[in-house]
N, C-alpha and C positions, 0 to 999 in steps of 0.2 A: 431317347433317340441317340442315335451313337455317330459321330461327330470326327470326320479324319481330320486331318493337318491342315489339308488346304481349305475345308472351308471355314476351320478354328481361325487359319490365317485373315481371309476375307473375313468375319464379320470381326474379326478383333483390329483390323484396318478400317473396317468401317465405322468402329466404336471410337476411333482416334488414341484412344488411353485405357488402360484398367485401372483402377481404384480399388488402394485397398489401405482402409482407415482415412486419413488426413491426407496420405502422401500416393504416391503412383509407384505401380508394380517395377515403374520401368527404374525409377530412380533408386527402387528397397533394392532391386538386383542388377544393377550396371555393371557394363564389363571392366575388367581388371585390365589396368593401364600399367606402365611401367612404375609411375608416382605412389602405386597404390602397396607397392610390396617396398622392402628396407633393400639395400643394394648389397650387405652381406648376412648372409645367415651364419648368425653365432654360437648355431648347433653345430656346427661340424668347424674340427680345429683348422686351420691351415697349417701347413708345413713352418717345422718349427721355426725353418732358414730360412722364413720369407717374414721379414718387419711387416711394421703399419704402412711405411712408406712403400713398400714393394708391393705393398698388398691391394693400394690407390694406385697404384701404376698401372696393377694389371686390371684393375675395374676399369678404369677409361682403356685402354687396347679391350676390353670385353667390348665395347659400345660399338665397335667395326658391323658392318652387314654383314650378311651371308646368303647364300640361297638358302630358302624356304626356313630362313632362321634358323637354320643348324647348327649354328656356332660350331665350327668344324677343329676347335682349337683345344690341345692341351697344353699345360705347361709345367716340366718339371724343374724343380729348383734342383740342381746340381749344389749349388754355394750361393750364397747370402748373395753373393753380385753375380752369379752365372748359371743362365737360365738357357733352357733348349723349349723351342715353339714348337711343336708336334700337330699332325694331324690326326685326330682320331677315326681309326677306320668306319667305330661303328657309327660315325656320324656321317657319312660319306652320302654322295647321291647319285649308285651307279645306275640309274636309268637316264638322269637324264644330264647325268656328270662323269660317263663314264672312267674319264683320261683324270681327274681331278683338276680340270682345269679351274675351274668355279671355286673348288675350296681350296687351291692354291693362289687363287687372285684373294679369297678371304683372308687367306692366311698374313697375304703381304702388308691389306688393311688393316690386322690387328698389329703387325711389329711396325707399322706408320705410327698409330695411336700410341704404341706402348712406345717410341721414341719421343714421339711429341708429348709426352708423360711425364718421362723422365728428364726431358729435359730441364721443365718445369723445378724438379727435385737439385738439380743440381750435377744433375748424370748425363751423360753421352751412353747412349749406347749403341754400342760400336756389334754388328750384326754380321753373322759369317753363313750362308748360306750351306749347309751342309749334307742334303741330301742329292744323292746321284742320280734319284728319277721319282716321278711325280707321285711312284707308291710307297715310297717308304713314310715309318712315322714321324720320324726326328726331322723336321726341315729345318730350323734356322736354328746357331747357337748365339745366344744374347752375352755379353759381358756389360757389365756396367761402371764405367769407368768414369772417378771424380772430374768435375774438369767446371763448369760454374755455371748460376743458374742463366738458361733461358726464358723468354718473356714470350709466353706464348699462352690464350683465352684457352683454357681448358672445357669453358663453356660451349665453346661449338662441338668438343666432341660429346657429348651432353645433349646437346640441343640437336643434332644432326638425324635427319629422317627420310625417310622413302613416302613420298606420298600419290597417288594415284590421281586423284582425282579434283577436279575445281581449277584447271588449268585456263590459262586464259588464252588467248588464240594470237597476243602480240609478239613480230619477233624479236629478238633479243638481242638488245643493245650490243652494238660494238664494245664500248667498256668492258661489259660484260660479259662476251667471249672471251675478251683476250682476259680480262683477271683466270677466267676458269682456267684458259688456254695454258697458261704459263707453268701451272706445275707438271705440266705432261710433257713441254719440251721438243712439241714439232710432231705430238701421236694424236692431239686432238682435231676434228675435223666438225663444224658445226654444215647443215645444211638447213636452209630456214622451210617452213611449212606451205608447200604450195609451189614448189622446186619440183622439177622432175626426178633426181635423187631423195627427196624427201619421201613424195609419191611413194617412189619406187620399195623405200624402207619402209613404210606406213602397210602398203600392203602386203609386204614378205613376213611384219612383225604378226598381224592377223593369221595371216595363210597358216604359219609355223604355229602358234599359240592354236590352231584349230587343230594341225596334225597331232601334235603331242596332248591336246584334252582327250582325241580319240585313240589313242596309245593305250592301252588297260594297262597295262608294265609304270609307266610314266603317272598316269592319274593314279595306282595303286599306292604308288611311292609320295604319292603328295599327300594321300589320305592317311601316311602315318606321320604328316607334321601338322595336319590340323591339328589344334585345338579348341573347341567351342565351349567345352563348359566352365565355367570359371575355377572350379575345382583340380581340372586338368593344366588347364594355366599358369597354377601359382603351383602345381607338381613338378612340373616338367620347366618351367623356365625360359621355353625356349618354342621354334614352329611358328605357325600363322595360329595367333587369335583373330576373336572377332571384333575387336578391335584395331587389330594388325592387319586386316583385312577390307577395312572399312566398311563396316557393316554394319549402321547404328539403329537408333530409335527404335522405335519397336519392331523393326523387321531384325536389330540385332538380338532384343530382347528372343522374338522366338528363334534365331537359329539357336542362340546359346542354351535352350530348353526342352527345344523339340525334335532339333535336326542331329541326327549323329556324322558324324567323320565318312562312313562307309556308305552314306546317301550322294556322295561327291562323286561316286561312281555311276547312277544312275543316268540316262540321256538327257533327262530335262537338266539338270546341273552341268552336265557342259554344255548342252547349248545357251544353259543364263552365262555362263561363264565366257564362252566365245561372242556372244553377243558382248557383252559388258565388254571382255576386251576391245571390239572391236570401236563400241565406242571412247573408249579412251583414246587409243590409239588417232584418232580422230581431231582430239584437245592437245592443245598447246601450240609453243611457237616454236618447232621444229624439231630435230634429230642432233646428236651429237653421235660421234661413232670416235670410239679409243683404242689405237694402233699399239701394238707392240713388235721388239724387233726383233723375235723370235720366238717359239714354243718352250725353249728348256726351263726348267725350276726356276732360274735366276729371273729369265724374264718373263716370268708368272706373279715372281715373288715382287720385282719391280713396276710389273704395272697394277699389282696392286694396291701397292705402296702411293703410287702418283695419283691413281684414282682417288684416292681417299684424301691427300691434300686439297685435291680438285672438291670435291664432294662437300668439304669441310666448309670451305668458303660459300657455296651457293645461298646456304638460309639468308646470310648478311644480303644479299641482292635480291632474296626476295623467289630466289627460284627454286624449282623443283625438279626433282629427278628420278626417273623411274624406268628401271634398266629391263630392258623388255628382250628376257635372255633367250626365249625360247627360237630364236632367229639362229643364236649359236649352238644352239643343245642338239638340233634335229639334222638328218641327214640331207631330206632336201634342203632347208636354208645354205648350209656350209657348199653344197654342190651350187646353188643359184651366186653364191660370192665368190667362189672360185672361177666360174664362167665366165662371169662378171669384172673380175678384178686379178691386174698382177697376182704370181704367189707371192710377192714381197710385200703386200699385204694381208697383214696377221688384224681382224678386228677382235680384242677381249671384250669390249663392251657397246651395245646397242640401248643407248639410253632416249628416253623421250626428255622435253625438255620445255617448260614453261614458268611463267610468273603464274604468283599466287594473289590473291587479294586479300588473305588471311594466313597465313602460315598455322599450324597447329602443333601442339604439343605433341612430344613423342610417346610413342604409346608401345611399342615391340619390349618386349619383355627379355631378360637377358640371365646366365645363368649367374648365381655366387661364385666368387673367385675362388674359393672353396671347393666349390663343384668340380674345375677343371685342371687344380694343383694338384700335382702330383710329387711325392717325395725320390 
């Protein structure tokens, strides 16, 4: 009798486990976590001008976010201390990043990290922003200049994650905006859950996330940063696993086995997908929204610099953040904020915002430093 997906699914939900020998199928092929690969691969040399120390610099600036896990970053070493941060084109996301505003706020998160690195080492690096418009590839040049060590947890950029789901619905201490508050500098703006602004964002974040699943352009381009099968994962480095994705126990076990990339395109997958958004969007204890004070490179490059200090601190409190961009990617969203608000307000980031009851390890996979020097 011949046997499709879905009802392999239900009766293998129904069987709770499969067993095979002593142990369970799900545990012999678990998804591939960040823990599970070495953080450089020592098949491929690195540039001969870049040390040990320069080479742990730029692993922690790798650990920055990006949409859809793109890591939108190159870096060539000029000189042993003078380094240029680049955007790589092919890693770009012009459906639903047309302007590179995404991977220029990425960009400003990795030379945050890559400062906050170096400092550690004994270096300043003193950062020159050098591109004239949001397409070129050279955006920042790095110098690294002696100057003495700083005392900064290099653990939080380590430990630092996106996580979606298991949000708790209290709001969010005062302490605890204003810590977030402070490295933004008068751009962050919390509204708590159950606010008419909140509302308001709750249902533009759904509405927008429904337009762009039904975008074929937009879903095409997402279905080349899945990754599902574990083989693809530890290839590529980089994208939405199933892991990354939050998709565990045995319903992660069969996407990673049986679902391909190109089934993300079909109706029933965005509508589990707009559903699921809509209920997350749902959880937590409110919205934070992060102003910048204009469009050009510089402040692209600064707010996403500040973001990521902001970002860096949350796990210590316990909270969560999950930036629900598709509010800024689509044309209606950006039209219902412009209606809605001064043009002197510029928002780069739509983040949801809750406590955790458990924090989880990080799981997003990231490329070798290898991968993205270049000589």
């Amino acid at each position: 009798m011949k046997i499709n997906r879905r009802s392999f699914l239900k009766r293998t939900l129904a069987a709770g486990s499969l067993a095979v020998g002593n142990g369970s199928l799900l545990s012999a092929c678990s998804s591939l976590r960040r823990a599970d690969l070495p953080d450089q691969d020592l098949s491929k040399p690195i540039s001969a001008q870049l040390d040990p120390i320069g080479g742990d610099i730029l692993y922690h600036a790798s650990l920055a976010p990006s949409g859809h896990n793109a890591q939108p970053w190159f870096v060539r070493i000029a000189k042993k201390n003078e380094w240029v941060i680049g955007l790589d084109p092919q890693r770009r996301l012009p459906e639903v990043d047309p302007d590179n505003r995404e991977a220029l706020l990425s960009i400003g998160a990795f030379a945050e990290n890559l400062a906050l690195a170096a400092g550690t080492y004994g270096y300043e690096a003193e950062m020159e922003i050098i591109a004239g418009n949001p397409f070129e590839q050279d955006i920042i040049k790095v110098t690294l200049n002696n100057t003495g060590t700083v005392n900064y947890p290099l653990e939080r950029l380590k430990q630092r994650m996106t996580v979606k789901q298991g949000y708790l619905s209290d709001e969010i201490k005062k302490e605890d905006i204003h810590a977030l508050s402070e490295p933004l500098k008068g751009r962050q703006f919390y509204f708590p859950k159950g606010t008419e602004h909140a509302n308001c964002i709750e249902e533009g974040a759904i509405e927008n996330f429904r337009i762009q699943a039904n975008r074929d352009n937009a879903q095409q381009e997402l279905v080349r940063w899945v990754r599902l099968s574990n083989k693809d994962a530890e290839s590529y480095r980089d994208g939405l696993t199933v892991e990354g994705m939050e998709i565990r126990g045995l319903k992660g076990w069969f996407v990673r086995n049986f679902i391909k990339p190109q089934d993300f395109m079909k109706p029933s997958f965005r509508k589990q997908s707009i559903d699921m958004t809509a209920k997350l969007a749902r959880q937590g204890g409110g919205w934070l929204i992060i102003t910048s004070e204009g469009q050009t490179v510089a402040d692209l490059i600064n707010s996403g610099r500040r973001f990521e200090r902001m970002a860096l601190l949350a796990r210590e409190r316990n909270l969560a953040l999950h930036p629900m961009t598709q509010y800024l990617e689509e044309k209606e969203g950006l039209e219902q904020i412009a209606a809605d608000h001064a043009a002197s307000v510029i928002p780069q980031f739509v983040l949801r915002v809750g406590y955790l009851k458990n924090y989880p390890d990080p799981v997003s996979l990231g490329r070798p430093v290898s991968w993205f020097v270049r000589s």
